[in-house]
N, C-alpha and C positions, 0 to 999 in steps of 0.2 A: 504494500500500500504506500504511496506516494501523496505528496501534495507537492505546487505550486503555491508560492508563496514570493514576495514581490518587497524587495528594499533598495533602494535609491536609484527605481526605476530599471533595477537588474531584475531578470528574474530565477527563482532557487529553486528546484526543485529538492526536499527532504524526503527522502527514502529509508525504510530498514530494512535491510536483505533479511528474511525471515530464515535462510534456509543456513546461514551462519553465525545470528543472534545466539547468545548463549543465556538468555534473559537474566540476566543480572543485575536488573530494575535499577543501573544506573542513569537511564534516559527516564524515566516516570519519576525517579525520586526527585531529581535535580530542576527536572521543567516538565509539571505537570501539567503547566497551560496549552503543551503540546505534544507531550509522548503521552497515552494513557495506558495501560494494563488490558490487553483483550481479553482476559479471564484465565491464559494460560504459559503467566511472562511473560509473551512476546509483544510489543508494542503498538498502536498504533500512532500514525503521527494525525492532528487535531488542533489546528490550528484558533485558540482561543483568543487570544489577546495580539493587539498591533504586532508586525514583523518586527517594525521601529525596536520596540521594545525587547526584544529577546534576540535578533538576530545573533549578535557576538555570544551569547548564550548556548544559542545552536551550535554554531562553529564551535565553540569550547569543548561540549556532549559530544560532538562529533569526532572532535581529536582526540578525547578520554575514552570513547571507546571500546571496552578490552578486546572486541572481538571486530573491529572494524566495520561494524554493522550498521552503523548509521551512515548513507551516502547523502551528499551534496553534489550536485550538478546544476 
């Protein structure tokens, strides 16, 4: 599952590869405004709150990682 999401008129696309997520609920803990818990670890991304607001947050989750699972494109 993917979204498009849009900051300084770029646009992002946020991804989590589900098939090498390790669910390690470091994307839900850190920014619930956008990763949520499908009911079995794995995340989905859900865009709550302005990009403004979180974008550098993303990129952060995204390069903490463990399992490289969150993409940006």
């Amino acid at each position: 599952m993917s979204q498009w999401v849009y900051h300084n008129r770029r646009s992002v696309s946020v991804r989590v590869d589900i098939d090498t997520c390790t669910a390690c609920e470091l994307c839900y803990d850190r920014l619930p405004e956008v990763f949520v818990d499908k009911g079995d670890g794995i995340p989905l991304v859900i865009i709550r709150v302005p990009i403004e607001n979180v974008y550098e947050d993303i990129l952060q989750v995204a390069e903490d990682c463990p399992s490289g699972s969150i993409i940006l494109y």
